[in-house]
C-alpha positions in Angstrom: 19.7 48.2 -23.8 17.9 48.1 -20.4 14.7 49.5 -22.0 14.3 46.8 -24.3 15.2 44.3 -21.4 12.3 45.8 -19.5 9.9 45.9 -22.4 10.6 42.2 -23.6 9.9 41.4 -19.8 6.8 42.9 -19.9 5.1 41.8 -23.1 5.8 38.1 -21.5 4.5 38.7 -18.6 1.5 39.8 -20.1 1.5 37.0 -22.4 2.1 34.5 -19.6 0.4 36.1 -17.2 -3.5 34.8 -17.7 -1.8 30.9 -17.7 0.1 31.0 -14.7 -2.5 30.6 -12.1 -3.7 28.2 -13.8 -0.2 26.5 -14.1 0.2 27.1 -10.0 -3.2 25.4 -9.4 -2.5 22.0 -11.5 1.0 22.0 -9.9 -0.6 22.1 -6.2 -3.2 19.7 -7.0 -0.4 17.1 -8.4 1.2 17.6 -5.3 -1.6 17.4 -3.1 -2.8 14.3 -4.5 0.4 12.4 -4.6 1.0 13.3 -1.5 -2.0 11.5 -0.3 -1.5 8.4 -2.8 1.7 8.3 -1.0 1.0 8.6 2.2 -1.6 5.9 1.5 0.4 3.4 -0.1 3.5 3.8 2.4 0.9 2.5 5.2 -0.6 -0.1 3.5 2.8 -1.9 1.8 3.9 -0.9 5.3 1.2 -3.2 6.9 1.5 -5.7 4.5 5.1 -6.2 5.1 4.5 -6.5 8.7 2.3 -9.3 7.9 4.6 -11.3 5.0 7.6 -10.6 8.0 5.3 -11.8 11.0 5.0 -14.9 8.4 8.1 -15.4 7.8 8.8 -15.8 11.4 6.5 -18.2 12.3 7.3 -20.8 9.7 10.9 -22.0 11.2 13.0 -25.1 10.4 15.1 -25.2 7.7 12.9 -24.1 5.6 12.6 -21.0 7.3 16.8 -20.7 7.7 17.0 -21.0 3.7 14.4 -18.6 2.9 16.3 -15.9 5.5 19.2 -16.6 4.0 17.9 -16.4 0.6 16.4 -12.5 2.3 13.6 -13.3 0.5 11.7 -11.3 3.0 13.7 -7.9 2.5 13.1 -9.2 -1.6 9.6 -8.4 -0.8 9.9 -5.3 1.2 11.7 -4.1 -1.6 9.2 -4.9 -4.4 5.9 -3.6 -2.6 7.8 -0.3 -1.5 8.7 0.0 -5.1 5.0 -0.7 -6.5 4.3 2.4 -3.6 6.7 4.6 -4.9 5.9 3.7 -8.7 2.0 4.3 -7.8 2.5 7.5 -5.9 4.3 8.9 -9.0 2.2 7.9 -11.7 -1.1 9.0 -9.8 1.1 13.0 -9.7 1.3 12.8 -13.4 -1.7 11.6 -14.2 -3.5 14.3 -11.6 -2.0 16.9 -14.1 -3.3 15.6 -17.4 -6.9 14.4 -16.4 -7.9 17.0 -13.7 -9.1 20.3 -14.6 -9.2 23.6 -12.3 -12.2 25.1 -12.7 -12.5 29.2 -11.7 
């Protein structure tokens, strides 16, 4: 029974074996990239929250007191952090469908 566990083994890992560097390489590259789209978006949603809070302070009265109340600035936070996240993500998927490894 071992014998034909080992045998099974080896014909896919001669089957799957020309793909996988291949496979490895696109994963890497996915990774790499939205790694750097991330990075990249964190610091600029980062700086542009900075600014909208920065804003937020300086307007005062009671129309500043309703809109901290409201947390319409942590509403914002949360939006462009999500547009970050959302973009870091579909720039990792796409990297894996439109970019080819070339030997």
């Amino acid at each position: 029974m071992a014998v034909i566990w080992q045998i099974a083994g080896m014909i896919l890992l001669s089957i799957f074996a020309s793909s996988i560097p291949a496979l490895v390489g696109r994963i890497l590259l996915a990774l790499g990239i939205g790694y750097v789209t991330y990075t990249g978006a964190t610091y600029a949603t980062d700086q542009l929250v900075m600014v909208m809070k920065n804003s937020f302070g300086s307007i005062g009265g009671e129309i500043g007191g309703l809109l901290g109340f409201l947390y319409i600035d942590k509403a914002l936070s949360m939006i462009v952090s999500a547009f970050a996240a959302g973009l870091a993500v579909n720039s990792a998927a796409n990297a894996v469908t439109k970019m080819v490894i070339k030997k």
